[in-house]
N, CA and C atoms as an extended XYZ file, in Angstrom:
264
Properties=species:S:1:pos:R:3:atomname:S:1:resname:S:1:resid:I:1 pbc="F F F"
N       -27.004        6.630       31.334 N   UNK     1
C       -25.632        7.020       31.509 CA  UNK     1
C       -25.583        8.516       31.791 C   UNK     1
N       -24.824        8.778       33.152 N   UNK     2
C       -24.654       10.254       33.385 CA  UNK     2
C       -23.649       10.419       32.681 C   UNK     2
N       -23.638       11.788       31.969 N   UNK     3
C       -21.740       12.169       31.373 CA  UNK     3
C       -22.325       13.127       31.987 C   UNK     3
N       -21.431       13.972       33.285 N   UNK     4
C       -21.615       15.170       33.924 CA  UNK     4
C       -20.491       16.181       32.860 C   UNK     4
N       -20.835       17.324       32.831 N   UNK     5
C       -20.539       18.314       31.937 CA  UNK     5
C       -18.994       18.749       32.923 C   UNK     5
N       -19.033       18.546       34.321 N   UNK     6
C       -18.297       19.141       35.076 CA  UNK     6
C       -16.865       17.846       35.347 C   UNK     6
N       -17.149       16.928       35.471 N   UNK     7
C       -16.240       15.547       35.249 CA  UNK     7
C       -15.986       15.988       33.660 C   UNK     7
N       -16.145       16.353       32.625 N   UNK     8
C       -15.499       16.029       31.116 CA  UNK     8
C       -14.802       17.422       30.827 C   UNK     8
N       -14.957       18.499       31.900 N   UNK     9
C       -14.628       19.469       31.411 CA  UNK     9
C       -12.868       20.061       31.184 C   UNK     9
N       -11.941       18.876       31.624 N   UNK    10
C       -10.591       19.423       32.056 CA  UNK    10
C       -10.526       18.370       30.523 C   UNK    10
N       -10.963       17.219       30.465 N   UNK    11
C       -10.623       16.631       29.157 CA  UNK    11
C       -10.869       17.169       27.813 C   UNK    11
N       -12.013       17.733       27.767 N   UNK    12
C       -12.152       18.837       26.242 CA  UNK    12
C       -11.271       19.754       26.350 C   UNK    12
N       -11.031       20.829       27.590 N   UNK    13
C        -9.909       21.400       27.586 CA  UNK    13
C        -8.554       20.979       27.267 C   UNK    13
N        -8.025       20.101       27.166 N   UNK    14
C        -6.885       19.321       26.981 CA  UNK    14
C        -7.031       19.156       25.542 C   UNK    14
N        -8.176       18.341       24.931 N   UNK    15
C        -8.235       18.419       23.776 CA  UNK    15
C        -8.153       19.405       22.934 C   UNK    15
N        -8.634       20.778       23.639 N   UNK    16
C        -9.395       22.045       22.433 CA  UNK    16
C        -7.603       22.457       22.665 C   UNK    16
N        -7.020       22.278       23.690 N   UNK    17
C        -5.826       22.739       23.777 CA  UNK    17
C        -4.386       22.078       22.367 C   UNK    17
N        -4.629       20.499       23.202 N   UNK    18
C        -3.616       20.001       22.130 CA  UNK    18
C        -4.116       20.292       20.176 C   UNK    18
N        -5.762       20.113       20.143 N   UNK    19
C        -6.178       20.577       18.615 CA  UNK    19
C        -4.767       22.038       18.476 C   UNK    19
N        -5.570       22.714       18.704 N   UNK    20
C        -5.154       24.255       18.968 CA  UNK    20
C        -3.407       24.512       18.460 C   UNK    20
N        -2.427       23.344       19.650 N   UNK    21
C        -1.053       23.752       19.131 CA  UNK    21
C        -0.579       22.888       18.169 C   UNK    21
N        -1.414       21.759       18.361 N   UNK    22
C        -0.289       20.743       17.697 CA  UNK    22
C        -1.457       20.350       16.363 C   UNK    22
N        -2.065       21.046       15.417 N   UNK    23
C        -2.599       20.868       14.473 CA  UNK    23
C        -2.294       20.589       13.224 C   UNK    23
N        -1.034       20.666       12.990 N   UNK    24
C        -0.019       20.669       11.710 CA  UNK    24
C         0.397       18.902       11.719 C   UNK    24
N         1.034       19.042       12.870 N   UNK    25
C         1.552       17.198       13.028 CA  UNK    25
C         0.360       16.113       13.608 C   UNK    25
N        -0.927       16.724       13.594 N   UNK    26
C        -2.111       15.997       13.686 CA  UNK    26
C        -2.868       15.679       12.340 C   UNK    26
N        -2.638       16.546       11.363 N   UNK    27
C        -2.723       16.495       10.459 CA  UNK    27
C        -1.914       15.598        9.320 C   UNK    27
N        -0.681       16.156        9.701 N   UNK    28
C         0.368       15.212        8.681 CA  UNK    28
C        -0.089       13.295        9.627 C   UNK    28
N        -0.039       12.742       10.675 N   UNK    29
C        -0.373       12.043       11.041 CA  UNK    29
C        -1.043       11.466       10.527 C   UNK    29
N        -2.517       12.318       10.416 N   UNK    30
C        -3.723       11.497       10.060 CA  UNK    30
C        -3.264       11.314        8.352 C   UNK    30
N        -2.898       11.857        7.822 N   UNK    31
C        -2.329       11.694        6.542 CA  UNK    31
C        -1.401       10.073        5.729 C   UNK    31
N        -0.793       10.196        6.991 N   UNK    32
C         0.347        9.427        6.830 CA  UNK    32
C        -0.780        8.000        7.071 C   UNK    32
N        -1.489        7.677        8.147 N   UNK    33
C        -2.022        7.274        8.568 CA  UNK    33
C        -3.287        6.440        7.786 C   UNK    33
N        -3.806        7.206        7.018 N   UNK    34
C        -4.873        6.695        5.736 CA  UNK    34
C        -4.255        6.699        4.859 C   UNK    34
N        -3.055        6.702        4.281 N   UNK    35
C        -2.075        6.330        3.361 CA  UNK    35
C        -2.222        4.738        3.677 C   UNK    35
N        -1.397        4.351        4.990 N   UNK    36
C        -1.025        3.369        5.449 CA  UNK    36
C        -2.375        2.107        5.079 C   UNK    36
N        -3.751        2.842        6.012 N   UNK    37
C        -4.580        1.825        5.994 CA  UNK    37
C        -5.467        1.841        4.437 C   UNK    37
N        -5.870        2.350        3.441 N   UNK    38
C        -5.533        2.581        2.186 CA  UNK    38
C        -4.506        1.002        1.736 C   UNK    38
N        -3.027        0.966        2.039 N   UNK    39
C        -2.455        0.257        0.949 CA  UNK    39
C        -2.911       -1.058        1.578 C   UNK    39
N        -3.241       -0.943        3.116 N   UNK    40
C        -3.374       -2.681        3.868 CA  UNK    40
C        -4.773       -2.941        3.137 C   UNK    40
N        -5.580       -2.113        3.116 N   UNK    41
C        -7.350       -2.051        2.505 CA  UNK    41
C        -6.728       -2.837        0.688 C   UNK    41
N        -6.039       -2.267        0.413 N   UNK    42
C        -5.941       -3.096       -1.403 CA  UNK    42
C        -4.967       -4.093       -0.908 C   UNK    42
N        -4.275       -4.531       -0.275 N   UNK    43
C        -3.434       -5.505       -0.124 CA  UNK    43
C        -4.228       -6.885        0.260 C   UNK    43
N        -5.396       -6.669        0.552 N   UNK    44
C        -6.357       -7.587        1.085 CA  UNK    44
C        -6.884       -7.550        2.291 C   UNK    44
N        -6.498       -6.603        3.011 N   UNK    45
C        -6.910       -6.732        4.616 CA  UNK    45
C        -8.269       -6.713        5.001 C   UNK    45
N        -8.924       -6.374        3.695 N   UNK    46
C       -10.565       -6.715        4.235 CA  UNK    46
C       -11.196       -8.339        4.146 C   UNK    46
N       -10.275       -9.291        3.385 N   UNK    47
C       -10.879       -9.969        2.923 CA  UNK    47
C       -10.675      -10.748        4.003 C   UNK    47
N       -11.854      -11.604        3.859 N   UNK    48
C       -12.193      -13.031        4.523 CA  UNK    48
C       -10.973      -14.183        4.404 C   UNK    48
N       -10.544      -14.495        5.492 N   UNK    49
C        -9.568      -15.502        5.301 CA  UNK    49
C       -10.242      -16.732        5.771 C   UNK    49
N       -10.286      -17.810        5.393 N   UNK    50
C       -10.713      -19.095        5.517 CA  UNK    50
C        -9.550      -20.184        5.761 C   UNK    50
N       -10.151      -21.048        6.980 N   UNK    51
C        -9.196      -22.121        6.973 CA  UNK    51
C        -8.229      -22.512        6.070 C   UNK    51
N        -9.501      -22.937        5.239 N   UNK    52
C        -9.277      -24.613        3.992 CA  UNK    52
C        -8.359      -23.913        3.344 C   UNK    52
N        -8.475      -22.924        2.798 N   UNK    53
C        -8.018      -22.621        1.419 CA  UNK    53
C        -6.568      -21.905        1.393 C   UNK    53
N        -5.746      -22.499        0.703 N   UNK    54
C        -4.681      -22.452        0.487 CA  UNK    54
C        -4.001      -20.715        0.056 C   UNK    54
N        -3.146      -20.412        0.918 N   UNK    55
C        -2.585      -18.953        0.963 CA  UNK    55
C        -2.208      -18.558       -0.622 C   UNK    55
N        -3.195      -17.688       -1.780 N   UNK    56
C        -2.825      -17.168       -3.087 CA  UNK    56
C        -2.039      -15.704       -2.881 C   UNK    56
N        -0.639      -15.713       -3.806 N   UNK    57
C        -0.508      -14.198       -3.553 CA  UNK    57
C        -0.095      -14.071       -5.249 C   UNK    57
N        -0.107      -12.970       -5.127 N   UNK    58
C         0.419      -12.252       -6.747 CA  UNK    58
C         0.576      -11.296       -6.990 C   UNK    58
N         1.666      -11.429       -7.671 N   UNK    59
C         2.377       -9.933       -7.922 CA  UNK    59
C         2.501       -9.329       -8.992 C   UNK    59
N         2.924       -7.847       -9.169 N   UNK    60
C         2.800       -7.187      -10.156 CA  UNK    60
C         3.880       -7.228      -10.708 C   UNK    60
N         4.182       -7.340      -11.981 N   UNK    61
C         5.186       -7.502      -12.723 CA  UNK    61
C         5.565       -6.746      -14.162 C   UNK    61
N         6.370       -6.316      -14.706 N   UNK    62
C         6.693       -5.248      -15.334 CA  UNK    62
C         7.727       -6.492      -16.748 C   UNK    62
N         7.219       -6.604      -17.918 N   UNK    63
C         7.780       -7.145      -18.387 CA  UNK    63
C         8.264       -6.309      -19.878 C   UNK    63
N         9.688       -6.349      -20.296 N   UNK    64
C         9.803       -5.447      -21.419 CA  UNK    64
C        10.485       -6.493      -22.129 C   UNK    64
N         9.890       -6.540      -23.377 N   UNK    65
C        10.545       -7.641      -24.504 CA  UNK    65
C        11.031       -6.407      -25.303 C   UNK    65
N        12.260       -6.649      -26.081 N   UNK    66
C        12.869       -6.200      -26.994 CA  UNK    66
C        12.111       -6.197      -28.057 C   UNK    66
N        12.258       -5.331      -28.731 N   UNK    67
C        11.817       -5.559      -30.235 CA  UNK    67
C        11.966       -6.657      -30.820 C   UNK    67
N        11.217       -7.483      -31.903 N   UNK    68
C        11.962       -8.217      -32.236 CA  UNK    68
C        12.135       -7.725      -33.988 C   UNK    68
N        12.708       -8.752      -34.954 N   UNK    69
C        12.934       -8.365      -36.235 CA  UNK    69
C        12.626       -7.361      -37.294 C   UNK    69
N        12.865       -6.325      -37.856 N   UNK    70
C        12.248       -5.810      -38.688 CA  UNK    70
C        11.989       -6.540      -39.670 C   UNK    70
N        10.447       -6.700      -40.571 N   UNK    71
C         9.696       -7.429      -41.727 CA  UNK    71
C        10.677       -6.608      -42.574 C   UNK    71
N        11.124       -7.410      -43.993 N   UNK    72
C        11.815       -6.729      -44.596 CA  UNK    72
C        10.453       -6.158      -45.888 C   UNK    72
N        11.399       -4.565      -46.242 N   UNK    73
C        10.308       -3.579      -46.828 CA  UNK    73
C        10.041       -3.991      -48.143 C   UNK    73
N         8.782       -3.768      -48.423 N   UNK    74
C         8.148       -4.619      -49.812 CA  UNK    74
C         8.111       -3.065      -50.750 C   UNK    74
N         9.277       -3.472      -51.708 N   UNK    75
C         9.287       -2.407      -52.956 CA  UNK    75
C         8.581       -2.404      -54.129 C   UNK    75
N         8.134       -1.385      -54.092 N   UNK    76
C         6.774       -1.561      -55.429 CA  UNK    76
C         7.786       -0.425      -56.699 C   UNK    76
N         7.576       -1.332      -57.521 N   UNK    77
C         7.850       -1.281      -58.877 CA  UNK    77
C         6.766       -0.524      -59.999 C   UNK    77
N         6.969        0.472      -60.656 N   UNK    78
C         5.842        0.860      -61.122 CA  UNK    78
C         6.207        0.496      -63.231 C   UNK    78
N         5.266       -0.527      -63.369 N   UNK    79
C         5.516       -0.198      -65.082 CA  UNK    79
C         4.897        0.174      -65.481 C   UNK    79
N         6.132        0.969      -66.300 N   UNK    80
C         5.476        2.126      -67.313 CA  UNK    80
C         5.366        1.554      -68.636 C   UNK    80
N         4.605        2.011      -69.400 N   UNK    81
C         3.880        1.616      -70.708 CA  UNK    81
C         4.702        2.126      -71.813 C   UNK    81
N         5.656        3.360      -71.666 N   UNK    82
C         6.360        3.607      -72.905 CA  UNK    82
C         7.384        2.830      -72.756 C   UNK    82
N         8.328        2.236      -72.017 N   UNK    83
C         9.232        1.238      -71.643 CA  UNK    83
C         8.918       -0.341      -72.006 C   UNK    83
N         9.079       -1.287      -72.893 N   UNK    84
C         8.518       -2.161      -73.047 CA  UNK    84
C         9.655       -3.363      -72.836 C   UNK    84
N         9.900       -4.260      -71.696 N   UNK    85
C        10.769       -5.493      -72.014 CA  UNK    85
C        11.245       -5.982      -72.897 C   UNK    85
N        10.274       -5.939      -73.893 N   UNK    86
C        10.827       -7.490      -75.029 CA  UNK    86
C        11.381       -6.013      -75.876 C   UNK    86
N        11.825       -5.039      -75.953 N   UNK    87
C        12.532       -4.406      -77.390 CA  UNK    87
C        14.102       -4.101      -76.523 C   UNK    87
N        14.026       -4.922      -75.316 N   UNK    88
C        15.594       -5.123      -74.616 CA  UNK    88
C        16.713       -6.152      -75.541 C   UNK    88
């Protein structure tokens, strides 16, 4: 394969040009961009899809139960030894 240096030379120019002004929104782009393929990559987009097998999806779910009952509080009683029941 010839790549002549003189045929590619108006296209790197174009490139070194557009790099050059437009580097900010080439940037945010590519940004935005591996964001995107990132969420398709965990969403499953790598995986193998097969005929047979029946389409699984699942979702994330956020569940908040209320409190439920407070245990009622166990009071401790302390007897004392100079205090005696039976002289009641």
């Amino acid at each position: 394969m010839n790549l002549n240096p003189k045929m590619l030379d108006p296209v790197f120019h174009f490139l070194d040009r557009t790099i050059a002004e437009y580097v900010d929104y080439l940037f945010l782009a590519f940004v935005w961009l591996s964001l995107l393929v990132l969420a398709w990559v965990f969403s499953g987009g790598l995986r193998r899809k097969f005929p047979n097998q029946p389409h699984v999806s699942a979702g994330i779910a956020i569940v908040i139960q209320p409190p439920g009952p407070q245990p009622t509080p166990i009071i401790f009683h302390e007897h004392h030894s100079d205090c005696d029941d039976s002289d009641v």
